[in-house]
N, C-alpha and C positions, 0 to 999 in steps of 0.2 A: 504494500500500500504506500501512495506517494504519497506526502503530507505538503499541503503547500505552507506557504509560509507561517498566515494566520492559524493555521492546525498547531504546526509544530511549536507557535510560543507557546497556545492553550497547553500543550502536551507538557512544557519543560515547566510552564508557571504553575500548573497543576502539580508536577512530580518535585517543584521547589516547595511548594506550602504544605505538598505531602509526609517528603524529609525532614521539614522541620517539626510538627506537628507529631509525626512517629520519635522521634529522637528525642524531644523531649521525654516522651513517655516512655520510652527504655532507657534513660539515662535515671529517670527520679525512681523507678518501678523499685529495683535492686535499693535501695536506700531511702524505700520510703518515711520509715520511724522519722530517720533525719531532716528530709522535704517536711514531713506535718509540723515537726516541733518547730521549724524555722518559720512556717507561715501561722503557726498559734501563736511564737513568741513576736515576729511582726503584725500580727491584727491584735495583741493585747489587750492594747487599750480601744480598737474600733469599736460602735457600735453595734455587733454581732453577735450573737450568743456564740461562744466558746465551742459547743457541740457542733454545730452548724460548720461553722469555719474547720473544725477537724474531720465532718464528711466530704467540705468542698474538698480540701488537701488529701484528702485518700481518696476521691474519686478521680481527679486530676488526672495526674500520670494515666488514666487506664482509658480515660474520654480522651484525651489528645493522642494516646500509641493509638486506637483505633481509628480513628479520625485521621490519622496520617495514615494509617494500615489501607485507609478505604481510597485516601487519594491516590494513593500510590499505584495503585491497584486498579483504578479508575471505576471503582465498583460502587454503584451508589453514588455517583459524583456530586448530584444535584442536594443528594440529604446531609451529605457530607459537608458539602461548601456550607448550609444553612447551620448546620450542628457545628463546625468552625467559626461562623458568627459570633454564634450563642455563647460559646468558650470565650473569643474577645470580648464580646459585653458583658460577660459577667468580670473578665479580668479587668475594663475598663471602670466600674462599678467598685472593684476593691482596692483598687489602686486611687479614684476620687474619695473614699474616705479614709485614704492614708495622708491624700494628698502629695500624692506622686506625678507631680503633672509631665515628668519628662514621661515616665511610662505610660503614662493614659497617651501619648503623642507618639509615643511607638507604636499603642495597641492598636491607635487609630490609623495608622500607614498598615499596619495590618487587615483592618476592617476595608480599606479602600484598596487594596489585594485582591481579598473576596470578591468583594463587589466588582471587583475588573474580572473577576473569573465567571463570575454567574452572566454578567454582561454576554459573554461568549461561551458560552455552553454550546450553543449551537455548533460548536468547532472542536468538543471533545472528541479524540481519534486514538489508535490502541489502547482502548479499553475493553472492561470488562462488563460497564454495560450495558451493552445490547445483550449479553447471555443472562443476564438478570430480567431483562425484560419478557425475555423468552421465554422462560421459565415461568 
């Protein structure tokens, strides 16, 4: 299959937010105890109940490996890009009651990422799917 041009960025920008998205969550998985106590001991003092913020940080790691598991993969692209969303607004959301604004300004070049990917969905090519759909 040829890809023309507009295919091949969809394919690399997709397999870029893929990689990072998986890598997070296999780099935090193996040393999770450590990941939760570092985001308990940074939301502290937020206004969040303590419980909460210890589910957000163990579910973490496991929503972003699959989330990059599925871009990668190009399986599910479209629930995928929206469930990547939802992972920045909720990161942009915890990072405005820390008041971390350089990171809410990353999160948001991140969000404008997505949003250029779902733009062009129509241009997703060696994926997986169309055998999902199949199915």
């Amino acid at each position: 299959m040829k890809l023309n041009n507009f295919e091949l960025a969809f394919v690399l920008g997709r397999l870029l937010l893929g990689l990072n998205f998986l890598m997070h969550g296999l780099v935090r998985i193996p040393k999770l105890p450590v990941f939760r106590a570092g985001i308990m001991k940074e939301f502290a003092t937020a206004p969040l109940p303590p419980a909460l913020v210890s589910a957000y940080a163990t579910a973490l790691p496991f929503v972003e490996g699959s989330i990059g598991l599925l871009l990668v993969l190009g399986l599910f692209t479209r629930p995928a890009l929206v469930a990547a969303m939802l992972v920045v607004m909720s990161l942009v959301f915890g990072s405005s009651l820390l008041e971390k604004w350089s990171l809410v300004g990353d999160q948001l070049l991140y969000g404008l990422y997505i949003i250029t990917l779902v733009l062009h969905l129509q241009r997703n090519r060696l994926c997986l799917d169309p055998l999902a759909a199949a199915a």
